[in-house]
C-alpha positions in Angstrom: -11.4 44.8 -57.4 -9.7 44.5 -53.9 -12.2 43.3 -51.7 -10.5 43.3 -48.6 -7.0 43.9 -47.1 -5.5 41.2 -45.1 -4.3 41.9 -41.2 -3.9 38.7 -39.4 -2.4 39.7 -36.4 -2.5 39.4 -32.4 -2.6 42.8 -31.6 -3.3 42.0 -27.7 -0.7 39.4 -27.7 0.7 39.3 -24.3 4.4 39.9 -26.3 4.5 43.5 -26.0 6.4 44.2 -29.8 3.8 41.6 -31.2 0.8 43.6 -29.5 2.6 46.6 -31.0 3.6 45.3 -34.5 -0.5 44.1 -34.6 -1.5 47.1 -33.6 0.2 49.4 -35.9 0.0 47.6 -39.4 -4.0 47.3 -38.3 -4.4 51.2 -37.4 -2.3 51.8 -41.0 -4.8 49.1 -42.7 -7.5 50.6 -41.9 -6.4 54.0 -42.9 -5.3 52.8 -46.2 -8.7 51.2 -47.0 -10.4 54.4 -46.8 -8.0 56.4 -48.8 -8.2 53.4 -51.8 -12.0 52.8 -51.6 -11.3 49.1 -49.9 -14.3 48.1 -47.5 -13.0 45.4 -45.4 -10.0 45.3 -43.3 -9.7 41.4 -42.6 -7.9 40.3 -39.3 -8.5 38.2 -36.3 -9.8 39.3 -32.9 -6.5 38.3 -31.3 -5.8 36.4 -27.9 -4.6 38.0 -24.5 -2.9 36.5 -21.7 -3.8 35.0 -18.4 -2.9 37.7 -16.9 -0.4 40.8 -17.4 2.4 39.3 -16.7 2.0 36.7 -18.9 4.4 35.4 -21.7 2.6 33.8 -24.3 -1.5 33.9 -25.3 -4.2 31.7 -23.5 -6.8 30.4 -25.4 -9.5 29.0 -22.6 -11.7 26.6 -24.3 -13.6 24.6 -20.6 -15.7 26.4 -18.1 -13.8 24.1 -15.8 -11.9 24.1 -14.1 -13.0 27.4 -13.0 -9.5 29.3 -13.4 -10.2 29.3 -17.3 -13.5 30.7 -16.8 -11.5 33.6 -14.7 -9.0 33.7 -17.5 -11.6 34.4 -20.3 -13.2 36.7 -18.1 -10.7 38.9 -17.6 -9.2 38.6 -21.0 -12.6 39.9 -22.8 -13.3 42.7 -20.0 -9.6 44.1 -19.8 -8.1 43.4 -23.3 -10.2 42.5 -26.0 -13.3 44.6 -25.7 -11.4 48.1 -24.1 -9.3 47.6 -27.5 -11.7 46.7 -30.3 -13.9 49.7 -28.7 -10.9 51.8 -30.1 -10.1 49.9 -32.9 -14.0 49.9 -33.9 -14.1 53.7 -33.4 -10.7 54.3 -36.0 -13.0 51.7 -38.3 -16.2 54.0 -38.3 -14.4 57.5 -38.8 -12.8 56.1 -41.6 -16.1 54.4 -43.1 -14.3 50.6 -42.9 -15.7 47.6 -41.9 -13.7 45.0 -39.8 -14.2 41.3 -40.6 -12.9 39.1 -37.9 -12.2 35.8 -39.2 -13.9 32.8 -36.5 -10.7 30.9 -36.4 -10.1 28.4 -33.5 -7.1 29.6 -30.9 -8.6 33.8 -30.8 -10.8 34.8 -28.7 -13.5 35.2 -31.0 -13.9 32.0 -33.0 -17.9 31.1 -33.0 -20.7 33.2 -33.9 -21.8 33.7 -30.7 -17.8 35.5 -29.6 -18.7 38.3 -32.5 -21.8 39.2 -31.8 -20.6 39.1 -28.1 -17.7 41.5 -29.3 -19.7 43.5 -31.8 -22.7 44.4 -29.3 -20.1 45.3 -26.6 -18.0 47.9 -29.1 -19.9 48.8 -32.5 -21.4 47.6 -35.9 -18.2 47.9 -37.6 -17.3 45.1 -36.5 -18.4 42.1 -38.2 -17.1 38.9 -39.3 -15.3 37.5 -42.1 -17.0 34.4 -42.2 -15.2 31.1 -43.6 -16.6 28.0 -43.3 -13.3 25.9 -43.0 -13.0 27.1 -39.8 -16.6 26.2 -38.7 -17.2 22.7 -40.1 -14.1 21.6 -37.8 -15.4 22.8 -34.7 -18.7 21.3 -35.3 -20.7 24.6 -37.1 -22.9 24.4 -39.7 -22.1 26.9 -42.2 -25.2 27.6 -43.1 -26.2 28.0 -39.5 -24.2 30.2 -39.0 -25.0 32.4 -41.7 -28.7 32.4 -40.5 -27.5 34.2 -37.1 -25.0 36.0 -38.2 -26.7 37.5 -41.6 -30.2 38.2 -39.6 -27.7 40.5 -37.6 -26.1 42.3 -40.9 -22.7 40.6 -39.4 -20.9 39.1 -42.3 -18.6 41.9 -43.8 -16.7 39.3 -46.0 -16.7 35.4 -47.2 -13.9 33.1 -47.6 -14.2 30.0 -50.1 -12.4 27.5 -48.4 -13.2 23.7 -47.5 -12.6 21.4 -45.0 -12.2 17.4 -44.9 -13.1 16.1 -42.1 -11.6 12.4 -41.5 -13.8 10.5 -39.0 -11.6 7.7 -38.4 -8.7 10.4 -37.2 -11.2 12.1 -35.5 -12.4 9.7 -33.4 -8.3 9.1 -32.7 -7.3 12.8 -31.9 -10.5 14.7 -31.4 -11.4 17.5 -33.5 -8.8 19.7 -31.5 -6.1 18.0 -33.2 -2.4 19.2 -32.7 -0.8 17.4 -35.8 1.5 19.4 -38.0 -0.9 20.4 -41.4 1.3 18.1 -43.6 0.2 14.7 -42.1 -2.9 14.5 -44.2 -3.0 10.8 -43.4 -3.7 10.5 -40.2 -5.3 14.3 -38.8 -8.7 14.9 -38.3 -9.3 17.7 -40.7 -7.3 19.0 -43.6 -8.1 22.3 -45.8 -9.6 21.8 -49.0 -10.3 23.2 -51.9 -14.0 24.1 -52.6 -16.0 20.9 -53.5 -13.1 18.9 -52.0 -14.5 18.5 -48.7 -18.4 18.9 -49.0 -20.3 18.0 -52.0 -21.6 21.1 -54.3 -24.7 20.6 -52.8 -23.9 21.6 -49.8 -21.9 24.3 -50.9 -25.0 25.6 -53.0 -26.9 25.8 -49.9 -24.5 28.1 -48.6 -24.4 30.4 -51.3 -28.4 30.5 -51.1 -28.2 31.2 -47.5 -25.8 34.2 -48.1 -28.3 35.3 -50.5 -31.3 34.7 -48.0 -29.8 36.8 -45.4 -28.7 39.4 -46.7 -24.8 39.0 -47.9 -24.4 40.8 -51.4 -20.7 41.1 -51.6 -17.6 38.8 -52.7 -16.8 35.4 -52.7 -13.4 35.1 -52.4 -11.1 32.2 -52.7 -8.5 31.2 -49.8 -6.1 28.2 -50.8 -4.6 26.0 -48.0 -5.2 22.4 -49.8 -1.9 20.5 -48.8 -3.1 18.2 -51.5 -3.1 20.5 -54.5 -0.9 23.5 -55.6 -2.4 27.1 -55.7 -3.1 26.7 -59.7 -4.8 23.5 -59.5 -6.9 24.3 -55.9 -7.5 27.6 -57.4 -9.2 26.7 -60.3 -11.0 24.3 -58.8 -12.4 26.0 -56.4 -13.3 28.3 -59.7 -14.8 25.6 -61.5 -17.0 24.4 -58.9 -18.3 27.8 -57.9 -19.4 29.0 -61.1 -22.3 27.1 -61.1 -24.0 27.7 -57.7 -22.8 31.4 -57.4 -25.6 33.6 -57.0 -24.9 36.4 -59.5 -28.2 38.3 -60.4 -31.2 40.0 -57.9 -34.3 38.6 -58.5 -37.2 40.8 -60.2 -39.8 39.8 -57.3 -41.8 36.8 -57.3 -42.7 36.8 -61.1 -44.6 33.4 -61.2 -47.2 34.6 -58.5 
């Protein structure tokens, strides 16, 4: 099955064609997915401006000093929440969900940014939650999955890992700028599932979607510089098979 169509874009981009060319492949995802059946239209929330005249996005990430607390301001009350409003609108008349995928440098990139986003515009939009991008800004997974499931806010899962190197860490900070190939010496590095966490953890994760409330796909996203997409692949395959949740239990048959 297609689980989702992929639409990772910046469609408030302070570069007008790149607002535009966002815009339009999402508006045409979205009415695609409804005409093939497809439930989730995967994208990112995007990142405005400081202002419009601006040239390139602004990602504030410090209350202070105060002129990035004015910049986020204005960026969620002029640009990302008029146009998600619309774009969460299109998503309902066409019976699609949006999952926005928490990833650091958009505005939306924790769990408390999507519920922000989703109680200010609609229901349809939700997130497509992957934990790679979570353990590196210092998320727990499952955490997360506890406040985003009690809210029915996880429209899709990604299976993806992250390495987290303590020794680089405490060099560069967890905001590291390194290129992706220097595995050596960055902080984190994509992995393939099992690669970064143990299984253990991974199981817990798996129980918590079950917990809360997620009954849909788990679905594989390779970026492991260290493997190539048949190896990563398959072992994220491997390692899956035997905490993945598969069957509804029959009530509480021992009791």
């Amino acid at each position: 099955m297609i689980s989702a169509f992929s639409c990772h874009n910046n469609p408030i981009s302070p570069d007008k064609e790149e607002a535009r060319e966002g815009d339009e492949i999402l508006r045409k995802s979205i009415k695609l997915a409804s005409l093939m059946g497809v439930k989730v239209v995967n994208t990112f929330s995007g990142t405005a401006g400081d202002s419009d005249e601006a040239k390139a996005p602004n990602w504030p990430v410090t209350p202070w000093p105060t002129v990035y607390s004015d910049i986020k301001t204005w960026q969620w009350e002029y640009k990302l929440i008029p146009y998600w409003k619309e774009i969460g609108k299109l998503a309902e008349e066409h019976g699609v969900k949006i999952g926005i995928e928490l990833h650091g440098g958009f505005l939306c990139h924790t769990p408390y940014t999507i519920l922000k986003l989703r109680e200010a515009t609609c229901d349809a939009i939700g997130a497509n939650l992957d934990p790679s991008h979570l353990w590196w800004q210092g998320i727990d997974p499952v955490g997360a999955i506890k406040i985003l499931g009690k809210a029915g806010a996880i429209h899709h899962f990604h299976a993806k890992d992250t390495y987290l190197d303590q020794d680089n860490i405490n060099m560069y900070g967890l905001t590291d700028m390194q290129p992706y190939g220097d595995v050596q010496t960055r902080a984190w590095t994509f992995r393939s599932v099992g690669c970064g966490h143990s299984i253990s953890e991974w199981s817990d994760i798996m129980s918590a979607l079950r917990t809360y409330g997620y009954d849909y796909v788990v679905s594989i996203e390779h970026e492991d510089p260290l493997m190539t997409v048949d190896e990563g692949f398959h072992r994220a395959v491997t390692n899956l098979q035997s905490i993945l949740i598969r069957d509804q239990p029959q009530g509480m048959w021992w009791a």
